[in-house]
Backbone as CSV, one residue per row, in Angstrom:
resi,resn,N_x,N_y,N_z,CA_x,CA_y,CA_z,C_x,C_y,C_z
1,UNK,-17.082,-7.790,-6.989,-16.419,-7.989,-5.734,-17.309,-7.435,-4.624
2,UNK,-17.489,-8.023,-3.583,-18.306,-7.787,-2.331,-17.537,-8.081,-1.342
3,UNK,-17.881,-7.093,-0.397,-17.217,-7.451,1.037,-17.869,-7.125,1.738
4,UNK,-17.560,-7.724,3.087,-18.816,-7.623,4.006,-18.174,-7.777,5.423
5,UNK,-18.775,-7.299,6.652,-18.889,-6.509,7.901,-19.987,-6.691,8.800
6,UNK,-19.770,-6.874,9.748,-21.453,-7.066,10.464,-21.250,-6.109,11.796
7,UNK,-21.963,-5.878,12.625,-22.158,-5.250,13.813,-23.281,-5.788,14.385
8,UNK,-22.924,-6.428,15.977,-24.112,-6.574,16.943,-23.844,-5.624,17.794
9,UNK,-25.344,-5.568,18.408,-25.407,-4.481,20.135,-26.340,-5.355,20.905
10,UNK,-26.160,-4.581,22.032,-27.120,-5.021,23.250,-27.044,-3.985,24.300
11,UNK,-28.226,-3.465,24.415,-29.186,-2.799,25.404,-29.511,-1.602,25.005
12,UNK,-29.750,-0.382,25.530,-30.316,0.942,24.851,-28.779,1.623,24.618
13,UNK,-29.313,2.737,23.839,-27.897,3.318,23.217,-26.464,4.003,23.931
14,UNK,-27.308,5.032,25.529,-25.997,5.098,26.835,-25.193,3.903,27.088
15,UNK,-26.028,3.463,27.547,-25.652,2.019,28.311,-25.123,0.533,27.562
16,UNK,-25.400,0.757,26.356,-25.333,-0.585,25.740,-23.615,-0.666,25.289
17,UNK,-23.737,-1.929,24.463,-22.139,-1.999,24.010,-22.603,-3.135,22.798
18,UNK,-21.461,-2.495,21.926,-21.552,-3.340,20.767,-20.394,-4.285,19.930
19,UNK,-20.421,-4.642,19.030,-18.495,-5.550,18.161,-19.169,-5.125,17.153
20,UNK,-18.258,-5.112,16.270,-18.068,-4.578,15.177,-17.005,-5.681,14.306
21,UNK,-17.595,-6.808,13.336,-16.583,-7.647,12.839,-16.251,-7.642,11.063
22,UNK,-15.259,-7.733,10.930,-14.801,-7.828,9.367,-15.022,-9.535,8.496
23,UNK,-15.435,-9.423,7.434,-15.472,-11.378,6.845,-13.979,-11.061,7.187
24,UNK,-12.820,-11.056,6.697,-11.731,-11.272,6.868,-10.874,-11.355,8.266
25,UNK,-11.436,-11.107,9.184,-11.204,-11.335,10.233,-10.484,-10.223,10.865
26,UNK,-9.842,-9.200,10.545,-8.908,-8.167,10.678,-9.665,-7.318,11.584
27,UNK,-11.151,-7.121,11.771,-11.818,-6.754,12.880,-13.119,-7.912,13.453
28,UNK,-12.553,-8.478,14.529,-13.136,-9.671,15.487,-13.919,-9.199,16.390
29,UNK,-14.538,-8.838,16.745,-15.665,-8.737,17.832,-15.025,-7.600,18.514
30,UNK,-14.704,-6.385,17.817,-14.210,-5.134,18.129,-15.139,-4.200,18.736
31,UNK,-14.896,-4.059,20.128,-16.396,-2.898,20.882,-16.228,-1.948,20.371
32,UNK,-17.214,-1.692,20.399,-17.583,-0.099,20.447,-18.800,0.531,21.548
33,UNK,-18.977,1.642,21.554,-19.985,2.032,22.398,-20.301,3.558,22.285
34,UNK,-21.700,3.838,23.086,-21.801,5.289,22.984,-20.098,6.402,23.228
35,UNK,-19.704,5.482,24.886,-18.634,6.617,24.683,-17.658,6.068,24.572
36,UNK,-17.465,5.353,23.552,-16.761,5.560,22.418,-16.414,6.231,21.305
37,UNK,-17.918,6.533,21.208,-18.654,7.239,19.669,-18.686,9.261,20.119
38,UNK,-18.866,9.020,21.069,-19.829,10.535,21.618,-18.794,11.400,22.735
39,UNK,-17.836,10.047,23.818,-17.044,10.633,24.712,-16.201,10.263,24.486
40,UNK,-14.401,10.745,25.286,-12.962,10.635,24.871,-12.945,8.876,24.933
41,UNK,-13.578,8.098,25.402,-13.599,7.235,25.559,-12.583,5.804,24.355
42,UNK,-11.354,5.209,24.831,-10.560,4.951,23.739,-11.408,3.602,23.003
43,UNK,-11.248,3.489,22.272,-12.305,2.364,21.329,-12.724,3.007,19.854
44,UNK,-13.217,1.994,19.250,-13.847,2.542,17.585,-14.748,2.849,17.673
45,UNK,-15.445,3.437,16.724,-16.500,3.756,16.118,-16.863,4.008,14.558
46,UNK,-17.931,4.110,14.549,-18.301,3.986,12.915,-17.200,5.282,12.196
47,UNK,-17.413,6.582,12.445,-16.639,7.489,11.988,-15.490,7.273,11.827
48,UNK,-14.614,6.611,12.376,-13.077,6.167,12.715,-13.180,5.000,11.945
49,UNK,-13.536,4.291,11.679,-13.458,3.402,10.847,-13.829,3.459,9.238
50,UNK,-14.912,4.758,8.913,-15.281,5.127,7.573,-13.524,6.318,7.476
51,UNK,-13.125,6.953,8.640,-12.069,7.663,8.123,-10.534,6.455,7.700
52,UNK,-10.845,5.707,8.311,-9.430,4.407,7.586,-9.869,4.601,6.418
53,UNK,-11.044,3.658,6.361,-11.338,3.579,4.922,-11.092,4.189,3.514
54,UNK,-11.391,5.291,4.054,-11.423,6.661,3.278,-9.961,6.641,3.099
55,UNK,-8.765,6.979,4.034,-7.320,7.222,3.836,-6.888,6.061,3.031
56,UNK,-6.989,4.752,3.496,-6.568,3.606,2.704,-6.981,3.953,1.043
57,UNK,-8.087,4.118,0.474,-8.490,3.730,-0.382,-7.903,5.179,-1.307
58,UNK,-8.107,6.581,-0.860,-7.440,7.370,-1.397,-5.818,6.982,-1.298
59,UNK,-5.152,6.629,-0.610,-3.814,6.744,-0.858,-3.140,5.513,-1.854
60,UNK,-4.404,4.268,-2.124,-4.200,3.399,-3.138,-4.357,4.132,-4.657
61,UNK,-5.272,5.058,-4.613,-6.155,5.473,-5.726,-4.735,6.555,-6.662
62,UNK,-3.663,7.209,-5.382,-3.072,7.997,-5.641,-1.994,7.333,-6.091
63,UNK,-1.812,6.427,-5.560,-0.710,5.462,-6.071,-1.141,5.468,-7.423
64,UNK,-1.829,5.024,-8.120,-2.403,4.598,-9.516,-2.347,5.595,-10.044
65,UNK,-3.014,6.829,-9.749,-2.965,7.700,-10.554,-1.543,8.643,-10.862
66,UNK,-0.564,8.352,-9.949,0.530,8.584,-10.366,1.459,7.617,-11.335
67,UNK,0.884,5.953,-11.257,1.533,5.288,-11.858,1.197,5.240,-13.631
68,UNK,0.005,5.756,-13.693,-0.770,6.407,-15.071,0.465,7.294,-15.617
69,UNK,1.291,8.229,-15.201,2.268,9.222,-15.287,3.382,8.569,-14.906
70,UNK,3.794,7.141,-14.937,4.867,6.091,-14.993,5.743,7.022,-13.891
71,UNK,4.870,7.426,-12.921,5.750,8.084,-11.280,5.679,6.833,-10.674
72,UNK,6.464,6.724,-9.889,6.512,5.715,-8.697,7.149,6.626,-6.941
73,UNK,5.846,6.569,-6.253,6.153,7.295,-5.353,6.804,6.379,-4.429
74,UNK,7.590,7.060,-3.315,8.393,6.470,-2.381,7.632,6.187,-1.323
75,UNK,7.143,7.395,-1.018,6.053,7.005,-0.086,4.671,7.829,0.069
76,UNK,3.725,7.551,0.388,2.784,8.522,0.794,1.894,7.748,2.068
77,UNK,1.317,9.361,2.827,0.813,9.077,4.067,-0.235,9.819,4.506
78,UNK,-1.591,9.598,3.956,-2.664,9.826,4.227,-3.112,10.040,5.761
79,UNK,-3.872,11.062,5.868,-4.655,11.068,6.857,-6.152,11.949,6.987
80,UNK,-7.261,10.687,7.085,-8.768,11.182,6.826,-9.209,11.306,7.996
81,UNK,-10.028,13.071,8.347,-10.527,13.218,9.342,-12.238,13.607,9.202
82,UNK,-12.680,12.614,9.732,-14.359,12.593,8.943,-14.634,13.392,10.559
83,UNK,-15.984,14.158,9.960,-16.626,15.135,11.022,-17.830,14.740,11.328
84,UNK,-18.664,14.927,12.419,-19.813,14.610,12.813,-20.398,15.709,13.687
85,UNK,-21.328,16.229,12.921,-21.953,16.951,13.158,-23.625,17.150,13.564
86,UNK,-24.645,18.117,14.283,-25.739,17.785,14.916,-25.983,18.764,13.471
87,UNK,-26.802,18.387,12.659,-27.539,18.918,11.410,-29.171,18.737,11.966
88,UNK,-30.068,19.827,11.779,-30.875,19.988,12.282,-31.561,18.679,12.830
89,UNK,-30.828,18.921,14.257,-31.053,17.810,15.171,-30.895,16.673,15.457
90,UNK,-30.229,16.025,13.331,-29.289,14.889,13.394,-28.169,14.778,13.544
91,UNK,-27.574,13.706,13.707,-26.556,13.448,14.074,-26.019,13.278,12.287
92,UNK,-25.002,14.358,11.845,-24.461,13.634,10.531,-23.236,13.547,9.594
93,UNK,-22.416,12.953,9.168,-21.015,12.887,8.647,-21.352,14.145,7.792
94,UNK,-20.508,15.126,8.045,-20.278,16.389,7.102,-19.528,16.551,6.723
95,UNK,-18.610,15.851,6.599,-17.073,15.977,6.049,-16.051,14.759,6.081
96,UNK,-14.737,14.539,4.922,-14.248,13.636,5.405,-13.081,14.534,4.836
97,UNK,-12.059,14.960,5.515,-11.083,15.806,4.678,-10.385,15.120,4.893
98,UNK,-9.033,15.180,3.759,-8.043,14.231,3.131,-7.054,15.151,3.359
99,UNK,-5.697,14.574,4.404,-4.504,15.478,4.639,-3.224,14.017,4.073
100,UNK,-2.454,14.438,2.871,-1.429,13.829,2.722,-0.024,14.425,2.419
101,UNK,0.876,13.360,2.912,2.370,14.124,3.051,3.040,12.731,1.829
102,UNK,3.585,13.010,0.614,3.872,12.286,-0.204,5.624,12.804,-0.118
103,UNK,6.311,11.445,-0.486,8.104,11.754,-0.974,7.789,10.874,-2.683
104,UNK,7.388,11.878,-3.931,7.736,11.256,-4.701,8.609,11.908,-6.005
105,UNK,9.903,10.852,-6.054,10.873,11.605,-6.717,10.729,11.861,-8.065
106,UNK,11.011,13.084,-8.749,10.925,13.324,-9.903,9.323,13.434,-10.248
107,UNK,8.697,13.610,-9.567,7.289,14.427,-9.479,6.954,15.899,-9.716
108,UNK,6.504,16.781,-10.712,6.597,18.098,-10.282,4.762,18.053,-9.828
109,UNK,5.226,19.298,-9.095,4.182,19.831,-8.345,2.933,19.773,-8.791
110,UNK,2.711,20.263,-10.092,1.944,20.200,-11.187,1.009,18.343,-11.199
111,UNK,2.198,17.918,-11.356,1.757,16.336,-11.842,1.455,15.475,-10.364
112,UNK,1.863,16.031,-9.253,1.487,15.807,-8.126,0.057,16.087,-7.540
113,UNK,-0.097,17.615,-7.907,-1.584,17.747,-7.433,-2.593,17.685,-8.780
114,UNK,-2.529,17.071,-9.943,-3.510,16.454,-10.961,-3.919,14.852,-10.571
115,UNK,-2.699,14.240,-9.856,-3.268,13.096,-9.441,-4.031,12.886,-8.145
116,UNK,-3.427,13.870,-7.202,-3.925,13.967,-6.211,-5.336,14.364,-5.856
117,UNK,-5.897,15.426,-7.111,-7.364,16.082,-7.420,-8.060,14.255,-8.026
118,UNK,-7.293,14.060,-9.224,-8.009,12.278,-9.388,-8.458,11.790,-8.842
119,UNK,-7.405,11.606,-7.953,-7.502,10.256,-6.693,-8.297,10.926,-5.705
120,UNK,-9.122,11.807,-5.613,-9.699,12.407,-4.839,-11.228,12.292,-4.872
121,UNK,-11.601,12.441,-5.787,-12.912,12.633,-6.788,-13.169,11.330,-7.157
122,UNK,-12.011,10.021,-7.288,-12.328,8.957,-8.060,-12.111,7.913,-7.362
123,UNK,-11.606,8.072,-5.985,-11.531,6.618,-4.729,-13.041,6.216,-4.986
124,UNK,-12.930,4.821,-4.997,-14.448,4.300,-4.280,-14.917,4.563,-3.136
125,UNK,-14.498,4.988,-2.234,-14.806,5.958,-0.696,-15.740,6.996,-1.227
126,UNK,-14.144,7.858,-1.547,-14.903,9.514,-1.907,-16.418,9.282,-2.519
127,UNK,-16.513,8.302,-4.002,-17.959,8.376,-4.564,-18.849,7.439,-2.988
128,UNK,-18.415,6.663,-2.304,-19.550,5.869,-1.959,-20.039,6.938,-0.640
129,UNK,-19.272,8.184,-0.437,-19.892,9.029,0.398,-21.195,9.787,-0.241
130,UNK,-20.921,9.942,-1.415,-22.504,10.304,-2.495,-23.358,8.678,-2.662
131,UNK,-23.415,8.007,-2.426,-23.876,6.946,-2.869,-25.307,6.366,-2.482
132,UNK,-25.789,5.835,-3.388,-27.318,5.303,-2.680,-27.274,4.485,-1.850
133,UNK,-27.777,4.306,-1.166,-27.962,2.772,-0.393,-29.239,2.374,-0.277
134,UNK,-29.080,0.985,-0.158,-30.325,0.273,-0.077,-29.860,-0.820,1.174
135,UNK,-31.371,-0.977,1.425,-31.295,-1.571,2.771,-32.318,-2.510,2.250
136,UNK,-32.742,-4.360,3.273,-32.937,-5.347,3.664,-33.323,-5.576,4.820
137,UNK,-34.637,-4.961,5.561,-34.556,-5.334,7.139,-35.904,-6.242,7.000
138,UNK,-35.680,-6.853,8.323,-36.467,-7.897,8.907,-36.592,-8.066,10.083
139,UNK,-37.753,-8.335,10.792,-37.934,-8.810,12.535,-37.853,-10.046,12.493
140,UNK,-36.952,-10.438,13.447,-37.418,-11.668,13.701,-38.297,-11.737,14.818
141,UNK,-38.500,-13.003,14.636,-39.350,-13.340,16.371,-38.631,-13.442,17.236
């Protein structure tokens, strides 16, 4: 399974402005910009969008791993706050911490936070924050 995302910009990095689009269409030519990224400025950015990610995919992961333990939660409600930090002189994601508020009945505490440690360690997020990447670039003319 592959999915895929693109991002254009135009002009230098203060001044410029960019979209940000999903194949599925769910993000269309979505701006972004420096202050977006850097000032209170309301709009997305890469960080805000790796922290969805991150919440979505852990709070699926937790689902499962409670359903492994034939729990069925009522509800749960993730919230990922990824950090960005100046690491000697870069700019770099240092964190993505995971805050959730779950109602699931007949859960003990115990069997709550074994899935919750799971689903933590074992989202495709959490690993693709360790992950290699490889890149494809090219100039055009």
């Amino acid at each position: 399974m592959k999915r895929k995302a693109s991002a254009e910009w135009q002009g230098d990095l203060k001044s410029g402005k960019g979209t940000v689009s999903s194949e599925s269409g769910v993000l269309a030519g979505t701006p972004y910009s420096f202050s977006t990224r850097f000032e209170s400025v309301r709009g997305t950015n890469p960080e805000e969008l790796v922290a969805a990610a991150h919440a979505a995919c852990f709070t699926m992961a937790l689902s499962a791993e409670l359903g492994k333990a034939n729990i069925v939660p009522a509800s749960l409600r993730t919230t990922a706050t990824v950090t960005l930090d100046r690491v000697d002189s870069s700019w770099t994601v240092t964190e993505s911490h995971l805050e959730v508020a779950a109602k699931v009945p007949g859960a003990s505490v115990e069997d709550f936070r074994k899935a919750a440690e799971a689903a933590e360690t074992g989202c495709p997020i959490s690993r693709l924050l360790k992950t290699r990447i490889t890149m494809e670039a090219k100039l055009e003319p």
